[in-house]
C-alpha positions as CSV (number, residue, x, y, z in Angstrom):
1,X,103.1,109.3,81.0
2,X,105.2,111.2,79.1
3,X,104.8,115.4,80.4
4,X,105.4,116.4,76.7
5,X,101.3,115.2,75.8
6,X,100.4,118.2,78.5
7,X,100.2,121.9,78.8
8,X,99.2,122.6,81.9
9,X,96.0,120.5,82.3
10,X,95.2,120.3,78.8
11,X,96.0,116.9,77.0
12,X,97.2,117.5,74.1
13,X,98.8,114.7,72.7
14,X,96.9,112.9,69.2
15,X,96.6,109.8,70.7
16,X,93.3,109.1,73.3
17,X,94.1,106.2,75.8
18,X,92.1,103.4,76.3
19,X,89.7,104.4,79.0
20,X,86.5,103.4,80.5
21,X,83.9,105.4,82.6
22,X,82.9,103.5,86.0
23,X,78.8,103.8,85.9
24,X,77.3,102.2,89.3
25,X,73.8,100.9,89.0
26,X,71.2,101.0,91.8
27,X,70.2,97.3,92.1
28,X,72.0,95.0,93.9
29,X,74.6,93.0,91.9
30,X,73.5,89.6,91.1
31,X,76.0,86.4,90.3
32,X,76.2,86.9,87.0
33,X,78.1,90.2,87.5
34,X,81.2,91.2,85.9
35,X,82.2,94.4,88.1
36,X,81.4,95.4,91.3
37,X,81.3,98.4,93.5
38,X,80.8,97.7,97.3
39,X,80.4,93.9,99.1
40,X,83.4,92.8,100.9
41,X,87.0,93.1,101.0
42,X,88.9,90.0,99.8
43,X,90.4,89.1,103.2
44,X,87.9,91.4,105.4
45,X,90.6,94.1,105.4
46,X,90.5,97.0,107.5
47,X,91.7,100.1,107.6
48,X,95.1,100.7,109.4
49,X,94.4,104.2,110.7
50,X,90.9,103.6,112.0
51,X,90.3,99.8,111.9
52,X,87.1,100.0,109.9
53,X,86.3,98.0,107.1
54,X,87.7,99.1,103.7
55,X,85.3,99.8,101.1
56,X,85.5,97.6,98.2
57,X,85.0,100.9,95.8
58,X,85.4,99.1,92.9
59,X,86.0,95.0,92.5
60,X,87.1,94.9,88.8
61,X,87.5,91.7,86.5
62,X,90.9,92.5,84.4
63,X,90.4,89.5,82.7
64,X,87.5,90.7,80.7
65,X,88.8,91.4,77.4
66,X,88.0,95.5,77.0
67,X,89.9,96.1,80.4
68,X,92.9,93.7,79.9
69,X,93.4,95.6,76.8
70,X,95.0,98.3,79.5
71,X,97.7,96.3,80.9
72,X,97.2,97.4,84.3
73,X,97.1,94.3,86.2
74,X,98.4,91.3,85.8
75,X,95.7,89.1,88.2
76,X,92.0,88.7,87.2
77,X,90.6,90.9,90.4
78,X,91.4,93.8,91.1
79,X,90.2,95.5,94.3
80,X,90.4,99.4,94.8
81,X,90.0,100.2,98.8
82,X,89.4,103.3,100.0
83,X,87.9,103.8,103.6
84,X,84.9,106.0,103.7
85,X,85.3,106.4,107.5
86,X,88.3,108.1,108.0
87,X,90.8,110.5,106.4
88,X,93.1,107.9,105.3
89,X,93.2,109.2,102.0
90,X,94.4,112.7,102.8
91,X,97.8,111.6,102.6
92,X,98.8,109.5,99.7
93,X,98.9,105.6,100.1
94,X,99.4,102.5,98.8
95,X,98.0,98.7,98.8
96,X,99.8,95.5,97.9
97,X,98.5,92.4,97.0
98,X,99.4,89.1,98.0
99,X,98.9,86.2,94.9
100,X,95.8,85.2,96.8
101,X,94.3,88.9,96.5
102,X,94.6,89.7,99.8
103,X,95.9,92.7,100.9
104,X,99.6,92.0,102.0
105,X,100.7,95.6,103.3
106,X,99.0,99.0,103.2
107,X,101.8,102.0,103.0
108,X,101.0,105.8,104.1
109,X,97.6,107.7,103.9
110,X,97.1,109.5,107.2
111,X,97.6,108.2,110.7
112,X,95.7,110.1,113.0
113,X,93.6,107.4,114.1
114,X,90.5,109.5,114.0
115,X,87.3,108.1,112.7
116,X,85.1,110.7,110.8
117,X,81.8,109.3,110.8
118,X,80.1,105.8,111.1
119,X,79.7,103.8,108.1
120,X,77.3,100.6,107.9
121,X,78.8,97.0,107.1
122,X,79.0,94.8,105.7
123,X,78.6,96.8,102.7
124,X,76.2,96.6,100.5
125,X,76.7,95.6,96.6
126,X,75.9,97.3,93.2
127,X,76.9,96.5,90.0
128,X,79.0,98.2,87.8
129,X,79.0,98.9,84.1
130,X,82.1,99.9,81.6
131,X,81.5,103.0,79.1
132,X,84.0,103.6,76.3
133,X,85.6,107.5,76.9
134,X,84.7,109.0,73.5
135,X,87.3,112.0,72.1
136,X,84.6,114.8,73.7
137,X,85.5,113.3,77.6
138,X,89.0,113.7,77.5
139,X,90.8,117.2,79.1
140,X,91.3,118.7,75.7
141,X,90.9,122.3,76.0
142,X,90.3,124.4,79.2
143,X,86.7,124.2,78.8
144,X,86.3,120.5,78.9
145,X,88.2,120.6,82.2
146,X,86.2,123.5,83.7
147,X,82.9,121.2,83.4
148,X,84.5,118.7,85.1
149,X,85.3,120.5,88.1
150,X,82.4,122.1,88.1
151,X,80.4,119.0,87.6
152,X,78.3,119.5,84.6
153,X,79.1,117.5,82.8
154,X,77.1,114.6,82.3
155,X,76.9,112.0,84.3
156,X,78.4,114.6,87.1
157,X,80.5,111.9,89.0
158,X,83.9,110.7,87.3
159,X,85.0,107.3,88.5
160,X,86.9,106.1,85.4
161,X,89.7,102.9,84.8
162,X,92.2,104.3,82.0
163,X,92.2,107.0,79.8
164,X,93.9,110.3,81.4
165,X,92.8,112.6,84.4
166,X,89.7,114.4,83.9
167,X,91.7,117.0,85.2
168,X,94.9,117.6,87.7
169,X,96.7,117.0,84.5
170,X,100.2,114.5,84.1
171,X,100.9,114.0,87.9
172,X,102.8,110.6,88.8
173,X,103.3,108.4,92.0
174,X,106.4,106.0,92.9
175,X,106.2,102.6,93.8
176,X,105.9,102.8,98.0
177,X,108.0,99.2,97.5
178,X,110.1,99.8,94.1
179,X,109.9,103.1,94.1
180,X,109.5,103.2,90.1
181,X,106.7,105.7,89.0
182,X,103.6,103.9,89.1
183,X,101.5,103.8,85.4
184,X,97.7,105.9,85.7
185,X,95.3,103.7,86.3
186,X,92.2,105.5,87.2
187,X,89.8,107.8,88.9
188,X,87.5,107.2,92.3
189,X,85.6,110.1,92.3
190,X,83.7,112.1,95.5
191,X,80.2,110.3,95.1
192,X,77.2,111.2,96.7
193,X,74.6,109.7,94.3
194,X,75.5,106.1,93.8
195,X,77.7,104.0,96.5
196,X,75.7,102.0,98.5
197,X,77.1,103.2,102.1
198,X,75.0,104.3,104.8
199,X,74.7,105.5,108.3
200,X,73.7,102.8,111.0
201,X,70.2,104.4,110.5
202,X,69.8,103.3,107.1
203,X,71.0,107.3,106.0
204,X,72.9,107.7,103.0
205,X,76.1,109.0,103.2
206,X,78.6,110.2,100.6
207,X,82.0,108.4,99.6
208,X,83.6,111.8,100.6
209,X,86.7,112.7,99.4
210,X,87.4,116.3,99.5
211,X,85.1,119.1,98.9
212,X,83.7,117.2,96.0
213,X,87.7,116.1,94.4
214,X,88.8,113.2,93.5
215,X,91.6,110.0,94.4
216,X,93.9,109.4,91.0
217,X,95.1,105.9,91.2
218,X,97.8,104.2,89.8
219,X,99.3,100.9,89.5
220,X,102.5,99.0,89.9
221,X,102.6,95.4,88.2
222,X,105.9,94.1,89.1
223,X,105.0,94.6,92.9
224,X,100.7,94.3,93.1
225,X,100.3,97.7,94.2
226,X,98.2,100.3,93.9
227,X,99.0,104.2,94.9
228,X,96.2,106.4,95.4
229,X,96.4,110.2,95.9
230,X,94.4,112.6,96.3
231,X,93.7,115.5,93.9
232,X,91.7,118.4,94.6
């Protein structure tokens, strides 16, 4: 993303990116369900720093037509993991893709080995619906970003695939394999109103990232990888 469409946080380049805000729904996904947040890691992967399961965040189908208009992955699954257990994503980090979809490696985050709190699996599943970003949702003046942060602006939680950064502005991430600078891919937001995760006693808990901030991803074709790092 070239710096010269940004001052500051403000976008202010002519051209608006395809993008697509991530809306969750509250009844479990069916078969007939093109996206998916939740359900089960392709490959039961777990986390390396606390050896929970990852959380399937969002299981997208690139192959349907509006989203392989962004060119962000070459497969027809994408899978973004996060770990709601732990503070893996405190430190940037990275997961690559064998041709299967399995997760081949898993690069950085942070190692402490320290699990935060206890998360119920198998995870339950929701579906997920794609909303074109009209002109008013991109970071176009200072205003437009102040909402954001602030969360008032409507629907208050952010998860997005394309487009630009809500805010945080034109920040990049290499490769952890190539080490070329990985293309934006999206936003998993801090969401306390529609994952489906919950405390062994049935208690909702929050996909917490943060005090209420965000992950920016990013992708890599050439090596199936996805960065994430956090951005506050």
């Amino acid at each position: 993303m070239a710096t010269d469409e940004w001052i500051g946080e403000v976008f202010v380049s002519t051209q608006r990116p395809l993008g697509f805000r991530l809306e969750i729904g509250e009844e479990p996904s069916g078969s007939t369900t093109v996206h998916v947040s939740g359900g089960k890691a392709q490959g039961g992967e777990l986390c390396p720093n606390c050896e929970q399961p990852f959380f399937p965040v969002f299981s997208l189908n690139m192959g349907e037509a509006s989203l392989r208009a962004l060119a962000l992955w070459d497969e027809t699954t994408l899978q973004l993991l996060v770990c709601p257990s732990c503070a893996l994503y405190m430190k940037p980090y990275w997961t690559r893709f064998a041709p299967d979809g399995t997760i081949a490696e898993v690069s950085g985050g942070e190692r402490d080995g320290t699990q935060l709190q206890e998360i119920e699996s198998p995870y339950e599943a929701r579906p997920v619906r794609t909303v074109k970003l009209a002109d008013e949702d991109y970071p176009l003046t200072e205003e437009t970003i102040a909402v954001y942060r602030n969360r008032t602006k409507e629907p208050g939680v952010y998860h997005q695939v394309g487009g630009v950064p809500p805010w945080g502005g034109a920040r990049s991430l290499a490769c952890s394999w190539c080490e070329v600078e990985m293309r934006f891919g999206g936003i998993i937001d801090y969401d306390d109103l529609n994952v489906a995760l919950y405390e062994p006693v049935r208690q909702p808990v929050a996909l917490i990232i943060g005090d209420s901030d965000c992950l920016h991803w990013y992708s890599c074709r050439g090596c199936r990888a996805i960065g994430f790092t956090w951005v506050a």
